[in-house]
C-alpha positions in Angstrom: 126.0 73.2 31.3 125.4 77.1 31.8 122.8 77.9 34.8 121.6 80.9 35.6 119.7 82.0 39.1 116.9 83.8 40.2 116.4 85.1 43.5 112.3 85.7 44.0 109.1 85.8 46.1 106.7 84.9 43.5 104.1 86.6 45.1 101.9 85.5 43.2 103.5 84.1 40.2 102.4 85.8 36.9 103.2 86.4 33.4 105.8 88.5 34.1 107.7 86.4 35.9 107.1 83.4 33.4 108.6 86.3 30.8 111.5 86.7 33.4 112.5 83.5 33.3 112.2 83.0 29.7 114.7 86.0 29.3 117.3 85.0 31.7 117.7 81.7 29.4 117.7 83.3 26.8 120.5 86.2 27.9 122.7 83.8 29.5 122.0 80.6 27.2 121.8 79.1 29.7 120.3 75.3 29.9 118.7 75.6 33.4 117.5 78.0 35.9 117.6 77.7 39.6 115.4 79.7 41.7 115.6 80.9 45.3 112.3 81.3 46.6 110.9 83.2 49.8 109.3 80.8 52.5 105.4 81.3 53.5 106.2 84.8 54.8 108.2 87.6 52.8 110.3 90.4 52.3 107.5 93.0 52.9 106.5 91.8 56.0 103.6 89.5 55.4 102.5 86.2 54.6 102.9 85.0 50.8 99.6 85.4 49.7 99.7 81.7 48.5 101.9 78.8 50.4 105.6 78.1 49.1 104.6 74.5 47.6 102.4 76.7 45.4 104.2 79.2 44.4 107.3 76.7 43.5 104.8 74.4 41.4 103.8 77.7 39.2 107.4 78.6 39.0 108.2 75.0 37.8 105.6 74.9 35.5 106.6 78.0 33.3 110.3 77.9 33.0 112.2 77.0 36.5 114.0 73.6 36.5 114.9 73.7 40.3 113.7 75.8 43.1 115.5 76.1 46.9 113.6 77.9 49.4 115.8 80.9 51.3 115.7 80.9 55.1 112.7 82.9 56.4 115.4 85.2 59.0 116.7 86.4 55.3 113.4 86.4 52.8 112.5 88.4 55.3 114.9 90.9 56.1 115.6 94.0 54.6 117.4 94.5 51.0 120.4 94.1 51.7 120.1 90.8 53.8 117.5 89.3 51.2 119.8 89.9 48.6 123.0 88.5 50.2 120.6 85.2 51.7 120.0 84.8 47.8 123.3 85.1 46.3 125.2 83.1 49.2 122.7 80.4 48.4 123.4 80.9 44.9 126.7 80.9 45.0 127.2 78.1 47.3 125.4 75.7 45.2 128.7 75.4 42.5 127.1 75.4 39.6 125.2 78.9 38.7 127.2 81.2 36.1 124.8 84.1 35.8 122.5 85.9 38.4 119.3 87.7 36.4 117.3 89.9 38.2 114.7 92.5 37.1 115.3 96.3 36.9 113.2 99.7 35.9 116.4 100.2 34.0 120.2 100.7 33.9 122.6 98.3 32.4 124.9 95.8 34.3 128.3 98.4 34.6 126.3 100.8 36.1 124.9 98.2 39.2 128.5 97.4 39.5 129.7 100.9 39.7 126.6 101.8 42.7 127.3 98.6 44.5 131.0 99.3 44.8 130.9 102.8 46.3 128.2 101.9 49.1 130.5 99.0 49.6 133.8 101.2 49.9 131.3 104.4 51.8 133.6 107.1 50.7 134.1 109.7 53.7 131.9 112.2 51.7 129.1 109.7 51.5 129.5 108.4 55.3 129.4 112.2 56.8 126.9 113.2 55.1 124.5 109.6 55.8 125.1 110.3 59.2 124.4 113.8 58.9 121.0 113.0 57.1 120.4 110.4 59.5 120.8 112.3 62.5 118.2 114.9 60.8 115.2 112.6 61.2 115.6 111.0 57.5 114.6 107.4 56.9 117.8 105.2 55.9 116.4 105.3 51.9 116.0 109.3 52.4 119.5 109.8 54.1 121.2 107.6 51.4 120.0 109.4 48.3 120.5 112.9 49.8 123.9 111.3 50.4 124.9 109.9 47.3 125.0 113.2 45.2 128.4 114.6 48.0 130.2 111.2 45.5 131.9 113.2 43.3 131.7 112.0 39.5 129.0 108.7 39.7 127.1 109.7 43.3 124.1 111.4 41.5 123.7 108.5 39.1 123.9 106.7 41.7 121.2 108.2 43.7 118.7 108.0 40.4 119.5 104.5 40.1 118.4 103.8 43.8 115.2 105.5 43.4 113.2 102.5 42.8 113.1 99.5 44.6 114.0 97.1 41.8 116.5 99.2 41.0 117.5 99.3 44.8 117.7 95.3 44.8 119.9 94.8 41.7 122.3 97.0 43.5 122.3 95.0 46.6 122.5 91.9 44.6 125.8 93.3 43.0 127.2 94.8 46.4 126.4 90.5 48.0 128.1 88.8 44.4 131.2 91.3 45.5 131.2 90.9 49.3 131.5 87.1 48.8 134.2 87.3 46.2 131.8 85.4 43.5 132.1 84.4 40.2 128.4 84.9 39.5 128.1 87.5 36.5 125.3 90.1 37.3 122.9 90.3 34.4 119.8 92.6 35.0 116.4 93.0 32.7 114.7 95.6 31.9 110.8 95.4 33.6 108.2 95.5 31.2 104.4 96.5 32.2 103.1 97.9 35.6 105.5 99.7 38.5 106.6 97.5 41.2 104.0 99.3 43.6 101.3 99.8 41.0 97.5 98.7 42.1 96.1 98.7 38.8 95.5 95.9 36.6 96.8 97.0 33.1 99.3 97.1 30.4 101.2 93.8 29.4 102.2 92.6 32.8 101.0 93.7 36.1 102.2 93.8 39.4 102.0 91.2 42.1 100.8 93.7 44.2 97.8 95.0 41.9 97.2 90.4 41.9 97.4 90.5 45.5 95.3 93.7 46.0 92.8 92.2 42.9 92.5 89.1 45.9 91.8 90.7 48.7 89.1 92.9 47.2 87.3 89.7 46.1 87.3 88.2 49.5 87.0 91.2 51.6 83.7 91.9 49.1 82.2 87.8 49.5 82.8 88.1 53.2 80.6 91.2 53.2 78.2 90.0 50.9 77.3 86.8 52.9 77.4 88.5 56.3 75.1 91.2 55.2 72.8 87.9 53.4 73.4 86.3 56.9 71.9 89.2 58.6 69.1 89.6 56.5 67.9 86.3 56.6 68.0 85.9 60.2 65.7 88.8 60.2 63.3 87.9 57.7 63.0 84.0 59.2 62.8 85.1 62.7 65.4 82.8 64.1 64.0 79.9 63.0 67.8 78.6 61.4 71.0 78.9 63.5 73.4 81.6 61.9 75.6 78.8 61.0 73.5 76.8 59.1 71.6 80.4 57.1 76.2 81.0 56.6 76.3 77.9 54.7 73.4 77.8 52.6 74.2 81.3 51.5 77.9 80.1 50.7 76.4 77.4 48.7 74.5 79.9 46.9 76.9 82.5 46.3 79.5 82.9 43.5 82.5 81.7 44.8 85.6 85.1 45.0 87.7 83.2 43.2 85.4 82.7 40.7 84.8 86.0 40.0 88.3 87.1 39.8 88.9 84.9 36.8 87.6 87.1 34.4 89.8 90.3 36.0 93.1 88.3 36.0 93.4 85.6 33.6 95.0 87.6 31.2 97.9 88.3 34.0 97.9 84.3 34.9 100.0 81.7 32.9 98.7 79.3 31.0 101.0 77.0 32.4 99.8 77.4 35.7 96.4 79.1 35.7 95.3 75.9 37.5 97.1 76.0 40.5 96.3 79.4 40.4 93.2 79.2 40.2 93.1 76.3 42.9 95.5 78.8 45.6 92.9 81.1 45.0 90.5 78.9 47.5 92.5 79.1 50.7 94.9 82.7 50.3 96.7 84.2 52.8 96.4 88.1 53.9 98.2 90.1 56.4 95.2 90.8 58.6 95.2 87.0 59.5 97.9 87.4 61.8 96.0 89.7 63.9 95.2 87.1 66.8 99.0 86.0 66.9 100.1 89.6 66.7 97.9 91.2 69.5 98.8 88.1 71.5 102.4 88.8 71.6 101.6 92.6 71.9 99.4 91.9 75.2 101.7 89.1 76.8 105.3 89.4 75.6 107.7 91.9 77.6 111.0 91.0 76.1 111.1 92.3 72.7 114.8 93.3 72.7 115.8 90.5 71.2 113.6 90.5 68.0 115.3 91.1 65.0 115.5 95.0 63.0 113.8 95.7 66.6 115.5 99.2 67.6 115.2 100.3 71.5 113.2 103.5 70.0 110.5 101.4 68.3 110.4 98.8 71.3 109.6 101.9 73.4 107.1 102.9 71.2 105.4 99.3 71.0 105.4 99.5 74.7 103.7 102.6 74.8 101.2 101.8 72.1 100.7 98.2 72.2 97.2 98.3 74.1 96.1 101.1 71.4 96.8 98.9 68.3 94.1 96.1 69.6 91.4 95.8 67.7 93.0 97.8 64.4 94.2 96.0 61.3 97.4 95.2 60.5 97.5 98.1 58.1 96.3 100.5 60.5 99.2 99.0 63.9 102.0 100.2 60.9 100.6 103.5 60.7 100.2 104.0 64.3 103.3 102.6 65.3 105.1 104.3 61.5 108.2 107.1 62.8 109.9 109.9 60.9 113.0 107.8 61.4 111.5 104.8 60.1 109.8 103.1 57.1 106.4 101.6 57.1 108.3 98.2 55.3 110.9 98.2 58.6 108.0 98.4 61.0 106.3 95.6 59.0 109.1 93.2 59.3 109.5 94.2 62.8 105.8 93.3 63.5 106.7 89.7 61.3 109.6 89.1 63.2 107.8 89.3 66.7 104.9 87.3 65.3 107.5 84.4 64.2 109.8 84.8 67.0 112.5 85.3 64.8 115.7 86.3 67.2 118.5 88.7 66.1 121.3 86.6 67.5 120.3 83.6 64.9 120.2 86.0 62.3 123.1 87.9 63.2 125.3 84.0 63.7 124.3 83.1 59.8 125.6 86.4 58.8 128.5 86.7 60.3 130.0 83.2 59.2 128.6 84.4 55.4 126.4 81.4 55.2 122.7 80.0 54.8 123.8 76.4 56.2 121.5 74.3 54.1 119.4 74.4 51.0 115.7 72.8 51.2 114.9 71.7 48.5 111.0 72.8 47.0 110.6 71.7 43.8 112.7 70.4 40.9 111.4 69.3 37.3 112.7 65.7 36.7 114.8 66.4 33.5 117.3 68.6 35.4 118.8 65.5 37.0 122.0 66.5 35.6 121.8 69.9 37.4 120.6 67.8 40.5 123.4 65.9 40.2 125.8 68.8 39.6 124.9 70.5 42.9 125.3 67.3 44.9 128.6 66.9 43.9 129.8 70.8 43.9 127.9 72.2 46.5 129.2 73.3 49.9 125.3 73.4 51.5 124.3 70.0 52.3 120.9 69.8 49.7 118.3 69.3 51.7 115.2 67.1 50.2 113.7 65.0 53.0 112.9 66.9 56.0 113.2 63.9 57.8 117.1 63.6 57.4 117.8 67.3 58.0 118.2 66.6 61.9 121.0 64.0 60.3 123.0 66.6 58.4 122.7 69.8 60.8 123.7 70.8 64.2 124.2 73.5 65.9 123.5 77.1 64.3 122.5 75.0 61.4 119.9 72.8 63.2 118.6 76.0 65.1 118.3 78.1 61.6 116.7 75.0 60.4 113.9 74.4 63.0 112.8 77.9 62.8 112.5 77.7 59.0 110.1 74.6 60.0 108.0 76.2 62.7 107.3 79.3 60.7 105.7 77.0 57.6 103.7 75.1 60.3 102.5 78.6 61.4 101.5 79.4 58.1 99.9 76.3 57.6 98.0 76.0 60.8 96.6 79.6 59.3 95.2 77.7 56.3 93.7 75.0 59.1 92.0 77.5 60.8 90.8 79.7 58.0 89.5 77.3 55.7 88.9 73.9 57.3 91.5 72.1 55.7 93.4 69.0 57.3 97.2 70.4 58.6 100.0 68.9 57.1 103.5 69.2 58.7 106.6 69.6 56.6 107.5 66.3 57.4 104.6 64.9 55.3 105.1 66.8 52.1 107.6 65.9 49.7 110.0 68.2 46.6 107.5 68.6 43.7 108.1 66.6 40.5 107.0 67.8 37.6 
C-alpha cells in the first residue's frame, strides 16, 4: 500500500493543486495521499483566506484521501520550521513512502545535494553568512551571497534557492535528513503562474493572484454600497436609518462572489467549485485582524516572549506602535519593515503577537523533534485501510474527536494542543463578527467524510 504525502496551505485550493495531487500518484504509484494542511492562519503571516474545514473538503474532493492539520506555531513559522512541522508529521504517521512537493525546477539529486551542505555549513559558507549578515543583509540575501564561497556545488546551490518553491523543497530535504527518514524526496516541476504572480493567466494561477482576485471583489462591493449608502441618505433626507438604506442596497447589489465567477472558474475545480464558490461568502483578509492587532500594540508590554520576535524589532514595535494605529496591515509591515529583516519575518512576528503564540512552546516541540499529535480534518471513507494503517503504526496519537484530545495529551502536548484550539476559535469568532454567522467551537465540528 504505497502513500505518498503532501505538505500544503491550500490557500485557496485550485487546479493546480488538484494537478499536484494527481502527479504525486501518479510518480510514486502510489494508492493514497496524505496531506498536511496549515491551520486557519499561515505560513505568510495571515489568515487562510478560507477556514481549514474548507480548504480540507476541496482538497478531499480532487484527489486527497486523508488530511492532518499541522500545528499553527509551525504552519506558521518560517521555512525551515514549516517544512520540518510537515515532514515529522509525515514521517511519524508509519505509513508514507514518498514526499512530493512542487518546484520551479531542479531534479530530486540536486535538493539532496543543497540540503546537505546547509545542513553540514561548511566553514566557507558559515564565515562568509556571518560576514553578509553582519553587513545589514536579510538572512535570504546573506545565504545566497554565501553559497557561491562552496567550492564545486555552492553556486548551484545559490540558483536553486532563488525561488521560494525552490527554497522549500530544499528545506523539506534538509527535515527528511535531520530526522533520519525513510521518506524518498520526489519534487514536480510547477506548471502555470510564479509563486508571487498577481495575474490571472496561463494554465494554472497562483493562489495569490485567487487571493488578490478576492480581495479586489470585496474591497470594490464594500465601496460600491457605501458610496450607494451615502447617496441615498442624501437624496432621501434622512428619512431611512443608514442601516436599513445598507441592506436594501445589499439586497439589490450583485453579490462579489458573484461577480468573481466569471474571472476564476477556469482556475477553480470542478470537483470543488461549490465549496468554492460557497467560501467565497464569508473570506478571510489580513486587514481583519486590525482591531486584535492594534489592541495588543496599545496594551501589551511584554513582547519578549513572542516567537521570531528579535530584541531589535521589539524595540522598534515599541517605538512605533502608536504610529501604526489606524494603518492597514500592509502599511504596519512597511513601517515597521528593516534592512536586516524581511517583510514575511515581520508578518509572522505581527501573527504571532496577535495569536499569542510563545517561543518557549515552540522552541519545547522542536527541541524533542516532535508535533505531539495529529488532528485529524478530513478523510474520504474508502481510505479506511490507510486509517487503519496509521492507527496501528503511528507514533502520534491520531487525533479525531476534539473531545478526547484532553484524554490522550498532557503536558507540552496538551499546552501545543490548546493553542492550536484557541487560534481556530479566533478565526472563527472573525467569521461571527464579519458576517453574522452563528460561532461554532472545535468541539462541535466533526472530520469530514466524503
Amino acid at each position: 500500500m504505497r502513500t505518498v504525502g503532501i505538505v500544503a496551505e491550500y490557500n485557496p485550493f485550485h487546479t493546480g493543486h488538484e494537478y499536484h495531487i494527481r502527479k504525486a500518484k501518479a510518480l510514486t504509484g502510489a494508492a493514497y495521499a496524505v496531506v498536511v494542511m496549515s491551520p486557519d492562519f499561515v505560513q505568510r503571516g495571515e489568515p487562510a483566506i478560507f477556514d481549514k474545514y474548507t480548504r480540507a473538503g476541496m482538497a478531499l474532493n480532487c484527489g486527497a484521501d486523508l488530511v492532518i492539520e499541522l500545528p499553527v506555531c509551525y504552519a506558521t513559522g518560517s521555512a525551515e520550521h514549516f517544512a520540518e512541522g510537515g515532514v515529522r508529521m509525515l514521517d511519524s504517521l508509519g505509513v508514507v513512502d514518498a514526499l512530493c512537493f512542487g518546484v520551479e525546477s531542479g531534479n530530486a539529486a540536486l535538493f539532496q545535494n543543497a540540503a546537505e551542505v546547509l545542513l553540514e555549513e561548511p566553514d566557507t559558507y558559515r564565515m562568509a553568512l556571518r560576514d553578509g549578515l553582519k553587513k545589514g543583509l536579510t538572512f535570504p540575501q546573506a545565504r545566497a551571497s554565501a553559497l557561491p564561497a562552496i567550492p564545486e556545488i555552492g553556486s548551484e546551490c545559490a540558483r536553486l534557492l532563488s525561488t521560494p518553491n525552490n527554497t522549500l523543497g530544499v528545506e523539506y530535504c534538509k527535515a527528511l535528513l535531520k530526522c533520519d527518514s525513510k521518506i524518498m524526496p520526489v519534487p514536480i516541476d510547477r506548471i502555470g503562474s510564479g509563486y508571487s504572480s498577481q495575474s490571472l493567466d496561463g494554465t494554472f494561477c497562483s493562489a495569490t493572484a485567487l487571493r488578490r482576485a478576492i480581495h479586489t471583489a470585496y474591497n470594490e462591493s464594500r465601496i460600491s454600497i457605501q458610496s450607494q449608502i451615502t447617496r441615498s441618505l442624501i437624496c432621501e433626507k434622512k428619512k431611512e436609518s443608514p442601516e436599513t438604506v445598507r441592506e436594501k442596497i445589499e439586497n439589490e447589489l450583485i453579490k462579489p462572489e458573484e461577480s468573481l465567477c466569471g474571472k476564476l472558474s477556469w482556475y477553480i475545480p470542478k470537483k470543488c467549485e461549490d465549496l468554492f464558490w460557497y467560501a467565497c461568502k464569508t473570506p478571510v483578509f489580513p486587514d481583519d485582524l486590525l482591531p486584535l492587532l492594534y489592541q495588543k500594540l496599545i496594551c501589551c508590554e511584554d513582547f519578549e516572549n513572542i516567537l521570531d520576535l528579535t530584541p531589535d524589532l521589539t524595540d522598534r514595535i515599541r517605538a512605533r506602535r502608536f504610529d501604526c494605529i489606524g494603518k492597514s496591515f500592509d502599511e504596519i509591515v512597511t513601517l515597521l519593515k528593516t534592512k536586516q529583516m524581511t517583510e514575511s519575518r515581520i508578518r509572522r512576528v505581527l501573527l504571532h503577537l496577535i495569536l499569542g503564540i510563545q517561543g518557549e512552546t515552540a522552541e519545547t516541540a522542536r527541541s524533542q523533534g516532535t508535533v505531539f499529535y495529529a488532528h485529524l480534518l478530513g478523510f474520504r471513507t474508502d481510505a479506511a485501510p490507510l486509517l487503519h494503517e496509521i492507527k496501528k503504526r503511528s507514533i502520534l496519537p491520531l487525533i479525531s474527536k476534539t473531545t478526547h484530545a484532553s484524554d490522550l495529551l498532557s503536558g507540552n502536548e496538551l499546552q501545543m494542543w490548546e493553542q492550536d484550539i484557541a487560534v481556530s476559535h479566533l478565526y472563527r469568532s472573525l467569521l461571527a463578527h464579519q458576517y453574522k454567522i452563528p460561532f461554532r467551537s472545535e468541539y462541535e465540528i466533526s472530520p469530514i467524510r466524503i
